[in-house]
C-alpha positions as CSV (number, residue, x, y, z in Angstrom):
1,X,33.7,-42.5,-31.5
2,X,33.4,-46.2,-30.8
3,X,31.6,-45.8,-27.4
4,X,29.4,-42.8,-29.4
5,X,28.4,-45.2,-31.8
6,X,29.1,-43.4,-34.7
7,X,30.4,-46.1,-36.9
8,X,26.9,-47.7,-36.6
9,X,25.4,-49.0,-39.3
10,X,29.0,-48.3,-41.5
11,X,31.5,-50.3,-43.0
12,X,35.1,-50.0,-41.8
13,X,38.6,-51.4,-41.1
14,X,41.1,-49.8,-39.0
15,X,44.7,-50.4,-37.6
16,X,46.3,-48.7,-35.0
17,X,50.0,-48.1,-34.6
18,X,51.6,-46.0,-31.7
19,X,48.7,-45.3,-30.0
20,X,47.2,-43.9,-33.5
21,X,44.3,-45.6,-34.6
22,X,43.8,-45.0,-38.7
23,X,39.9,-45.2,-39.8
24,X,39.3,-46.5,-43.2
25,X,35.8,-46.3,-45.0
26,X,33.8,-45.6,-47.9
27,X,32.4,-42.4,-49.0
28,X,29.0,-44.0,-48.4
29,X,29.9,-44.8,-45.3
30,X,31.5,-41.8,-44.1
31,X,28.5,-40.1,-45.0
32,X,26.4,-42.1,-42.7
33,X,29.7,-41.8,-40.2
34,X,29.2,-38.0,-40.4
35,X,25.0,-38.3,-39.7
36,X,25.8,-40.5,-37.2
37,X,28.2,-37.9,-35.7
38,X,25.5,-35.1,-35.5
39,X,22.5,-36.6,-34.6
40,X,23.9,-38.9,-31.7
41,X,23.0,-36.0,-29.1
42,X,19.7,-36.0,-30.5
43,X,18.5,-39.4,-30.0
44,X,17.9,-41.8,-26.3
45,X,20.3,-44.5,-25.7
46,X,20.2,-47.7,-23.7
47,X,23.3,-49.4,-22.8
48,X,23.1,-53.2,-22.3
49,X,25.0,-56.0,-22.5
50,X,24.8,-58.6,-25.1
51,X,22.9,-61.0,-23.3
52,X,20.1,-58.2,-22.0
53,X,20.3,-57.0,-25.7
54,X,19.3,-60.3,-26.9
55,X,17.1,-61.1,-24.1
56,X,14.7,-57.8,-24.6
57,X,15.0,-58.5,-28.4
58,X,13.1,-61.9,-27.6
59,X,10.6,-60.6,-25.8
60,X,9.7,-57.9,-28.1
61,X,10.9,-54.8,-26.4
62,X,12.2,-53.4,-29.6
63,X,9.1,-54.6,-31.8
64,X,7.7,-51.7,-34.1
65,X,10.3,-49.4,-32.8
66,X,13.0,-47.5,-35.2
67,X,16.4,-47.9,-33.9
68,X,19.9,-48.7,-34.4
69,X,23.0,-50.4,-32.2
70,X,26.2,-50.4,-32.2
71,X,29.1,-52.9,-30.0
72,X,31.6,-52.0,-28.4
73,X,33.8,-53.7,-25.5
74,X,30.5,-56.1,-25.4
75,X,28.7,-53.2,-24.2
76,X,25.7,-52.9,-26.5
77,X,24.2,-49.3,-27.0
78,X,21.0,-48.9,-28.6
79,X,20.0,-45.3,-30.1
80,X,16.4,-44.5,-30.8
81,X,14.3,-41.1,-31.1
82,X,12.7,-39.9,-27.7
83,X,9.0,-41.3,-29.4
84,X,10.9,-44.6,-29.9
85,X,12.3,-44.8,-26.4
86,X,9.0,-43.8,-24.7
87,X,7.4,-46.4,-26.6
88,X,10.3,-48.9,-25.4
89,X,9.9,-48.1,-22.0
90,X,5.8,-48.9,-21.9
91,X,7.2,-52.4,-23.8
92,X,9.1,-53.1,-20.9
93,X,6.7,-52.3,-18.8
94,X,4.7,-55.3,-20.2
95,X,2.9,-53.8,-23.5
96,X,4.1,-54.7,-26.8
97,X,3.5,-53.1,-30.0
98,X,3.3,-55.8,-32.5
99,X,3.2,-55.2,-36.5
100,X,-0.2,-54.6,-36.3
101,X,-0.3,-51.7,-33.4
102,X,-2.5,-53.3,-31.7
103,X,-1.2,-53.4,-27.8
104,X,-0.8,-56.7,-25.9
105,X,0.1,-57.6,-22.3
106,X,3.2,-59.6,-22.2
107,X,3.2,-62.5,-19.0
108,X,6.1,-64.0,-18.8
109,X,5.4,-67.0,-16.5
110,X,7.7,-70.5,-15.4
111,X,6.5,-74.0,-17.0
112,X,4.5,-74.4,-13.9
113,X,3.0,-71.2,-14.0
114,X,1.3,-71.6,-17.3
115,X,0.8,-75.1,-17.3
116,X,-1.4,-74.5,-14.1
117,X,-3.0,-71.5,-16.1
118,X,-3.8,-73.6,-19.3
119,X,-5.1,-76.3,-16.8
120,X,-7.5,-74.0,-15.1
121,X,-8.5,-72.5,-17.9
122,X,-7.4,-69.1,-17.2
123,X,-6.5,-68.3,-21.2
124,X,-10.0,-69.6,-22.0
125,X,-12.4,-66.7,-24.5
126,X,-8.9,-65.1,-24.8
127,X,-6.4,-64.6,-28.2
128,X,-2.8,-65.4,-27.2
129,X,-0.1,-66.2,-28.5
């Protein structure tokens, strides 16, 4: 259930004893628990670790996307629908959909790199940001 992710997104405690792990949450949550539950198969996942997670966070991968995460074993696993994921795997690819939906190429360049760009002029008549 753990590795499923189907605690995402719920408040729980739990204690194990034996080999027998005892679940305890809120009706609330057991209600998203059970959502969770069924709609898992429907939905694209990404497995990452925490500093990839982080990492694609930063540079926007996940901007105007749906989705939710859950932890486990530091192995992060991101579920989204299959328009979310499509639209995660053209951000990747270096086009961001900011809060606007307007798209943007993403360079991601060393301190050398875009020093010797601002120096040439190469961002010159062009927004960035």
């Amino acid at each position: 259930y753990m590795e499923n992710g189907y605690f995402r997104g719920t408040e729980y405690r739990w204690s194990s004893q034996g080999g027998v792990y005892k679940v305890f949450i809120s009706r609330s949550s057991y209600d998203k628990f059970m959502e969770n539950k069924e709609s898992t198969e429907n939905l694209e996942r990404i497995v990452l670790n925490e500093d990839e997670f982080n990492n694609y966070k930063d540079m926007g991968y996940f901007n105007g996307l749906a989705y939710e995460w859950s932890v486990f074993n530091g192995v992060y696993t991101v579920f989204m629908s299959v328009q979310d994921y499509q639209q995660f795997m053209r951000n990747t690819q270096g086009y961001v959909e900011d809060d606007r939906k307007t798209s943007e190429k993403v360079l991601t360049l060393s301190e050398e790199e875009f020093n010797n760009y601002m120096e040439n002029g190469y961002f010159r008549g062009t927004k960035y940001r």
